[in-house]
BAVO-956567 format. One line per 10 residues: number of its first residue (from 1); their letters; for each residue x, y, z of N, C-alpha, C. Coordinates in Angstrom, 2 decimals, always signed. Example, Ala and Ser with C-alpha at 12.3 -4.5 7.8 and 13.67 -1.06 7.14 Angstrom:
# BAVO-956567
1	AS	+13.19 -5.69 +7.80 +12.30 -4.50 +7.80 +13.20 -3.30 +7.80 ~ +12.85 -2.25 +7.08 +13.67 -1.06 +7.14 +12.90 +0.03 +7.87
# end
This chain:
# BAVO-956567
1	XXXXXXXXXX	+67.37 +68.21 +76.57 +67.44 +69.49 +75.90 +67.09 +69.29 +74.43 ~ +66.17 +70.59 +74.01 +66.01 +70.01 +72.32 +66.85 +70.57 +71.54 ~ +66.51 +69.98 +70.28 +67.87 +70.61 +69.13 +67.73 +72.26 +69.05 ~ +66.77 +72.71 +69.20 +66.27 +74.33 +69.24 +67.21 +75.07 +70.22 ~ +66.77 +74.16 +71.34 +67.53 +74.90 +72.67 +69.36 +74.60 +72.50 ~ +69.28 +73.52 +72.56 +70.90 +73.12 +71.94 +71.49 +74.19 +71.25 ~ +70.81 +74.55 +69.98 +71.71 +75.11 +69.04 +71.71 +76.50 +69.60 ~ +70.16 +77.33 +70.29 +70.35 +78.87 +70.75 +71.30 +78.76 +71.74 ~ +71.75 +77.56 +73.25 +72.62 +77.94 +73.89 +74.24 +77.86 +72.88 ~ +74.18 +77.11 +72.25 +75.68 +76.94 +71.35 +76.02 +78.36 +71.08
11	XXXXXXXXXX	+74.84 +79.29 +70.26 +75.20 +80.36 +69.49 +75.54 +81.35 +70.67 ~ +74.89 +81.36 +71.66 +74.99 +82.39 +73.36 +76.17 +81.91 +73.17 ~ +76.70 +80.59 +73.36 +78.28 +80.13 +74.46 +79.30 +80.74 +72.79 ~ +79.21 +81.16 +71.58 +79.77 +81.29 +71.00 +80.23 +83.27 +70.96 ~ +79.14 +84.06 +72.06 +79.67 +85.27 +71.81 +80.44 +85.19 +72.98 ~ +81.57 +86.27 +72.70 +82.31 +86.79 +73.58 +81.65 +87.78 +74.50 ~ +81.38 +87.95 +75.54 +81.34 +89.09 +76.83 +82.15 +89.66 +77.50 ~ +81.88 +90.88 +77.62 +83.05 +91.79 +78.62 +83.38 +90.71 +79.58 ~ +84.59 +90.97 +79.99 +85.30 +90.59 +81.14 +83.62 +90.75 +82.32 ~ +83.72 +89.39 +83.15 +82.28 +89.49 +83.86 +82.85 +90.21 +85.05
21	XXXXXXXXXX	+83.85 +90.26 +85.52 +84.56 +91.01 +86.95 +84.13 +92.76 +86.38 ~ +84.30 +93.05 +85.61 +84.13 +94.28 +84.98 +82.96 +95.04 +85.21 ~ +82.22 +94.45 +84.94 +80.62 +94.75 +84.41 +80.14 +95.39 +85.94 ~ +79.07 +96.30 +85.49 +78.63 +97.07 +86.87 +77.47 +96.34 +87.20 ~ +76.99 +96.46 +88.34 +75.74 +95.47 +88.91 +74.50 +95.79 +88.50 ~ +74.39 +97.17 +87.16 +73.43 +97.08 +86.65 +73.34 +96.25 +85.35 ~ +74.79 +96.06 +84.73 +75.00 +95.19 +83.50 +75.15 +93.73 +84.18 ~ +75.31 +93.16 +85.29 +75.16 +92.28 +85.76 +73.71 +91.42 +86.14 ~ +72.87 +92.67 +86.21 +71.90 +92.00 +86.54 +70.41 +92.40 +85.16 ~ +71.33 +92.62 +83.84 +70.41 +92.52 +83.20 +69.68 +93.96 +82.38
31	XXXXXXXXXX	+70.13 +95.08 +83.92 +69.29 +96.22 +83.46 +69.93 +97.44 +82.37 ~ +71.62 +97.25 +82.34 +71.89 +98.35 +81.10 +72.62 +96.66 +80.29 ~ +72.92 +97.53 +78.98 +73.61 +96.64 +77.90 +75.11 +96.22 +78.48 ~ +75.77 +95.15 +78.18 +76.65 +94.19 +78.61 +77.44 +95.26 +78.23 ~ +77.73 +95.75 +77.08 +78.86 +96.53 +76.28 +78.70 +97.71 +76.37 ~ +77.55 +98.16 +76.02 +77.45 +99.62 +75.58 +76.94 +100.53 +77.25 ~ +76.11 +99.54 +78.16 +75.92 +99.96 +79.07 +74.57 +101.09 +79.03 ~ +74.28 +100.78 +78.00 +72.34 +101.96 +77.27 +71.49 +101.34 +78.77 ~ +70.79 +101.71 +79.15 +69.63 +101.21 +79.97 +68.71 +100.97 +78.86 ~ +68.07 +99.21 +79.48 +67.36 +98.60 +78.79 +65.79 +98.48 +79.19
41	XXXXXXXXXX	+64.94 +98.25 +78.55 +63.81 +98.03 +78.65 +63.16 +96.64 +78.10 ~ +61.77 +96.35 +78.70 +62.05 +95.13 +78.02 +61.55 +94.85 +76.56 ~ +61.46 +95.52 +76.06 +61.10 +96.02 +74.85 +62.68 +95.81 +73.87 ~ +63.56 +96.74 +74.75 +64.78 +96.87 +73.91 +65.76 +95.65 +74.01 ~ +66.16 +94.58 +75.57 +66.27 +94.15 +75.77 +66.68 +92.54 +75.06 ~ +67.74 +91.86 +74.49 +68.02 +90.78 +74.07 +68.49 +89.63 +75.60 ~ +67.92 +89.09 +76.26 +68.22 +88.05 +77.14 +69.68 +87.34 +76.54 ~ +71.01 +87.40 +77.44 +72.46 +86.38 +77.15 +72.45 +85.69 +77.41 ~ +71.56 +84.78 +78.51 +71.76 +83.76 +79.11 +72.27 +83.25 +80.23 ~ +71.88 +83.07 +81.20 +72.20 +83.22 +82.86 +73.44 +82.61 +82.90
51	XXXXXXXXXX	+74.32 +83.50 +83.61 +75.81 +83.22 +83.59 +76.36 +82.81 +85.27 ~ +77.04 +81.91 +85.38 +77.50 +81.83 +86.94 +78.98 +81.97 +86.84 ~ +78.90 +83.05 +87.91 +80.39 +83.68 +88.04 +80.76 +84.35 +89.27 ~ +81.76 +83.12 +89.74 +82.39 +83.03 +91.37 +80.99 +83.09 +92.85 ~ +80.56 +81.92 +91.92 +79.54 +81.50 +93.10 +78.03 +82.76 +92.88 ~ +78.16 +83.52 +91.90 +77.00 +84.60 +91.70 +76.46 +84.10 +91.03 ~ +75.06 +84.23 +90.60 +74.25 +84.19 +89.21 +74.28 +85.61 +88.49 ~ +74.11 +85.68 +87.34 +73.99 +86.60 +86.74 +73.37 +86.46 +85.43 ~ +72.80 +87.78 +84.79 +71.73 +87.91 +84.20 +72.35 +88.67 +83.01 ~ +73.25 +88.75 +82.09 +73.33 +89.30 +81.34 +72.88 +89.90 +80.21
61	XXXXXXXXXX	+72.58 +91.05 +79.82 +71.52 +91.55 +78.46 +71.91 +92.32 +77.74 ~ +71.46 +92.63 +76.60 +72.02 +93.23 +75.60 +71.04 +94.25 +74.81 ~ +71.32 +95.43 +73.95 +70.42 +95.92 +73.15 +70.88 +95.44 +72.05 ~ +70.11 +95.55 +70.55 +70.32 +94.58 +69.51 +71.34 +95.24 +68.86 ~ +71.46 +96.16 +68.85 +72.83 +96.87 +67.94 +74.12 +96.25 +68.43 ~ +74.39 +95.95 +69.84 +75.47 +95.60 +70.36 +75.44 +94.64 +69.95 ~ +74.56 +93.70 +70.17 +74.48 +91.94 +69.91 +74.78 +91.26 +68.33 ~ +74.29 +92.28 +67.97 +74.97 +92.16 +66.21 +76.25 +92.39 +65.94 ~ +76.73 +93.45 +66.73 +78.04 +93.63 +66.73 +79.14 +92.66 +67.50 ~ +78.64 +91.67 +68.69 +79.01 +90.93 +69.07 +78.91 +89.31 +68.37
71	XXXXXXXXXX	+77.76 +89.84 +67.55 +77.24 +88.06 +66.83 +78.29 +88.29 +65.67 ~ +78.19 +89.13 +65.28 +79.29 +89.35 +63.64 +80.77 +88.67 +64.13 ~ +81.30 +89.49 +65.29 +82.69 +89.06 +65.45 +82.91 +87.73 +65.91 ~ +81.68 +86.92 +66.57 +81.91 +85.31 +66.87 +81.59 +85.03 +65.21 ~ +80.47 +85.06 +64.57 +80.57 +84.31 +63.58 +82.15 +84.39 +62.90 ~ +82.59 +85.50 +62.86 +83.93 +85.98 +61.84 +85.42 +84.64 +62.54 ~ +85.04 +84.23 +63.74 +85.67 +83.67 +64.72 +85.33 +81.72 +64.21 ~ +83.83 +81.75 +64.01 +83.91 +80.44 +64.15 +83.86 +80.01 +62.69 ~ +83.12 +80.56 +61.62 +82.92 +80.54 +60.34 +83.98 +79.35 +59.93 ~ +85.45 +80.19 +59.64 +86.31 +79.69 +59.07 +87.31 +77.93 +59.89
81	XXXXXXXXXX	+86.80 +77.80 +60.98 +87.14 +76.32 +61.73 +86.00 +75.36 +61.62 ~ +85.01 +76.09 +60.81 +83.50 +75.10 +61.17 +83.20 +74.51 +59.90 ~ +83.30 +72.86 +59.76 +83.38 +72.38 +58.42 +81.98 +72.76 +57.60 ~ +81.05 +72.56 +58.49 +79.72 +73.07 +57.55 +79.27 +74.56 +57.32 ~ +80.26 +75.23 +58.02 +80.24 +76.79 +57.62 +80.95 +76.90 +56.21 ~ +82.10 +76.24 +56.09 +82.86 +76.32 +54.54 +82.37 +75.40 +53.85 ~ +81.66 +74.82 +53.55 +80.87 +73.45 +52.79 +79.61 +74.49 +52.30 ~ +78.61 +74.78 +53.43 +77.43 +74.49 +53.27 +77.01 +75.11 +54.42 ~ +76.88 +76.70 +54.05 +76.81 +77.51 +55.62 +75.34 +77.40 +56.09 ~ +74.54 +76.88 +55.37 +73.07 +76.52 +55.70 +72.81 +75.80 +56.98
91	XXXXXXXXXX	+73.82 +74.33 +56.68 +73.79 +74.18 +57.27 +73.93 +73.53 +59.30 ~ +75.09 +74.91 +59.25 +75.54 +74.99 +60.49 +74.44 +75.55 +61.54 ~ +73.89 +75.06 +62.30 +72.89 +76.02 +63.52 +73.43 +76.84 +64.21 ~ +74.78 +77.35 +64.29 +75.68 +78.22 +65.01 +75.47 +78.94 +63.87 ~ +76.09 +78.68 +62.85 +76.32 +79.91 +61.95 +74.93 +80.85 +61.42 ~ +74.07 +80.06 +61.69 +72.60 +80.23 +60.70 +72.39 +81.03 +62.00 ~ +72.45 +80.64 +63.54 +72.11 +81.67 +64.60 +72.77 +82.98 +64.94 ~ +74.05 +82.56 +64.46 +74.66 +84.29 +64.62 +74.57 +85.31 +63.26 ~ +74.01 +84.45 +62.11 +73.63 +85.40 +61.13 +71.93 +86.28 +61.61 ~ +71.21 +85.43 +62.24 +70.38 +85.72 +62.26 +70.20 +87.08 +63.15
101	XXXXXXX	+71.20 +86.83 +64.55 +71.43 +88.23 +65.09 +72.07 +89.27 +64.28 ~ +73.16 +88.85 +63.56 +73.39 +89.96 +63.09 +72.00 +90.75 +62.30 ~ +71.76 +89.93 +61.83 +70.25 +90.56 +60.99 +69.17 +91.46 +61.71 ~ +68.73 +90.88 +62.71 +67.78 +91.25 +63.64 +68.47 +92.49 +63.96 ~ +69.61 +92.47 +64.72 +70.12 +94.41 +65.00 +70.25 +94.95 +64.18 ~ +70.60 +94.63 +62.74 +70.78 +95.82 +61.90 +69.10 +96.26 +61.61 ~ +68.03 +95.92 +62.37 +67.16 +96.79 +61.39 +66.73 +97.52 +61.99
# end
């Protein structure tokens, strides 16, 4: 695995997701938003990262407004336990990746 891929799955395994028992089999498989439940396109569409849960695969996705709103509250989560987030937030690859979502949805 490279350091690229490393650090984008770190920043995925760092947001929180709805409860996966929850989720309807269209947020399961990708086609409305994890949270908000918007129907997605692939245009609108942020890929979570293929999730396995109780022997299922699943496809979880997001629109970017949610994902910012989900990247903000992990960063707010890991920021303050992460020595190179309070040093030298440059350079953490978690932190530098969930700023970057937050960025990307707000525009």
């Amino acid at each position: 695995m490279t350091t690229e891929s490393m650090s984008t799955y770190d920043v995925l395994a760092a947001l929180t997701l709805p409860d996966l028992d929850a989720l309807t089999a269209d947020q399961a498989r990708g086609a409305h938003c994890t949270w908000c439940r918007t129907r997605l396109t692939i245009e609108t569409a942020v890929d979570l990262g293929e999730r396995r849960h109780e022997g299922v695969n699943l496809s979880p996705r997001s629109c970017r407004r949610c994902l910012a709103d989900a990247a903000h509250r992990a960063l707010l989560d890991h920021a303050p336990a992460c020595a190179p987030c309070t040093d030298h937030a440059a350079e953490c690859p978690v932190g530098r990746g969930l700023y970057r979502l937050i960025r990307d949805g707000r525009r």
